[in-house]
C-alpha positions as CSV (number, residue, x, y, z in Angstrom):
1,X,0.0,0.0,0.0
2,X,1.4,3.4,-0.8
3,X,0.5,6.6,0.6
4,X,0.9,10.3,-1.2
5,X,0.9,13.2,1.5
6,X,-0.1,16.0,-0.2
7,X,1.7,19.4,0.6
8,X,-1.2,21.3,2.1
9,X,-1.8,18.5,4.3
10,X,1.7,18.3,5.6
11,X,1.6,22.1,6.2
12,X,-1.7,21.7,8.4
13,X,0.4,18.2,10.3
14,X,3.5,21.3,11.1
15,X,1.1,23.7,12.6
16,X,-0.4,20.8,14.7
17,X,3.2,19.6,15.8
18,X,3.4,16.7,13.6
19,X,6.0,15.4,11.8
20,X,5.6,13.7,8.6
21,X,7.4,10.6,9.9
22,X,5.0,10.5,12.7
23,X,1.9,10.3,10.0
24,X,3.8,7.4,8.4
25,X,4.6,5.6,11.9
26,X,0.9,5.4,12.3
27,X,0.4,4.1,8.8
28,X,2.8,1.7,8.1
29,X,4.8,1.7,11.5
30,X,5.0,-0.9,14.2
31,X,1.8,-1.1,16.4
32,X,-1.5,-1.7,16.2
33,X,-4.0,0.7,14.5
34,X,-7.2,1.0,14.5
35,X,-9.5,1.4,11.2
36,X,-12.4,3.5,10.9
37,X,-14.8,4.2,8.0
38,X,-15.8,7.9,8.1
39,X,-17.7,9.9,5.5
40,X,-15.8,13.0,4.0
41,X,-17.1,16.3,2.7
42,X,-19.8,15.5,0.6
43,X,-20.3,12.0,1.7
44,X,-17.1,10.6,-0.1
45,X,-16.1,7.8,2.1
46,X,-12.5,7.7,3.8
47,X,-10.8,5.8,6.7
48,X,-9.7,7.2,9.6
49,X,-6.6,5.0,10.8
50,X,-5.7,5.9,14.6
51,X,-2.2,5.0,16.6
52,X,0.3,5.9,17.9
53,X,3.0,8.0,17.1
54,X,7.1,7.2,18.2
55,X,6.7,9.1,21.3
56,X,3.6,7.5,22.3
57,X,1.0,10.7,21.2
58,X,-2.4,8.9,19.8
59,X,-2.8,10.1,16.4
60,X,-6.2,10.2,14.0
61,X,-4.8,10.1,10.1
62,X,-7.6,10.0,7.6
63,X,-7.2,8.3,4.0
64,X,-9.1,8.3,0.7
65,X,-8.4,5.7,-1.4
66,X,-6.3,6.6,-5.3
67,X,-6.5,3.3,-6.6
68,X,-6.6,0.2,-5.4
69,X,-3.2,0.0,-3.7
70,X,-2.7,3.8,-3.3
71,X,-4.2,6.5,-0.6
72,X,-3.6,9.7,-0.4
73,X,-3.7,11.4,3.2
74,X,-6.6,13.8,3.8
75,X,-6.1,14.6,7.5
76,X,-4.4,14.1,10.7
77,X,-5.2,15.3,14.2
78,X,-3.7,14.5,17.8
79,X,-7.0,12.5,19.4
80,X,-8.7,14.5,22.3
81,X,-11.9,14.0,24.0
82,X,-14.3,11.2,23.5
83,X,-12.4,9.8,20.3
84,X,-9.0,9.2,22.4
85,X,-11.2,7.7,25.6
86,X,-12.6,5.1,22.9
87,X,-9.0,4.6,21.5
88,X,-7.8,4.1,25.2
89,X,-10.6,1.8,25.5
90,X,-10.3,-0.3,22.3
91,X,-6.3,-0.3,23.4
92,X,-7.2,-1.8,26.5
93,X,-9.6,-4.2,25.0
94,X,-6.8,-5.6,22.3
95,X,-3.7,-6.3,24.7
């Protein structure tokens, strides 16, 4: 599977603090992750894929699909609130 970051969406991962290697960790990195299905704008349908980053920091990346192998990155957010106290909890439930 291979992933495009597109530059806009790396500039909005640098204002939140987040590296691009940190986007990839959670991607493709060591870990377990957690798969989504969300709807984007307009309904388009996208996967949110949470983990964790190197330094531990619970990370949401969201992914529309380019062809059938590729994705391209559409968003990326540290998790607060009730998303990262279901992550927590699906963690907890997977060990």
């Amino acid at each position: 599977m291979g992933y495009e970051i597109p530059e806009w969406a790396l500039d909005v991962a640098a204002r939140l603090g987040i590296a691009p290697e940190e986007i990839m960790r959670v991607l493709t990195g060591p870990g377990r992750r957690w798969p989504r299905p969300v709807r984007g704008t307009g309904g388009l349908p996208a996967l949110m894929i949470i983990g964790r980053s190197g330094a531990g920091q619970p990370l949401a990346v969201v992914v529309r699909p380019l062809s059938q192998w590729d994705q391209q990155v559409i968003g990326v957010r540290p998790l607060t609130g009730r998303l990262l106290a279901q992550f927590e909890q699906w963690e907890a439930d997977h060990e």
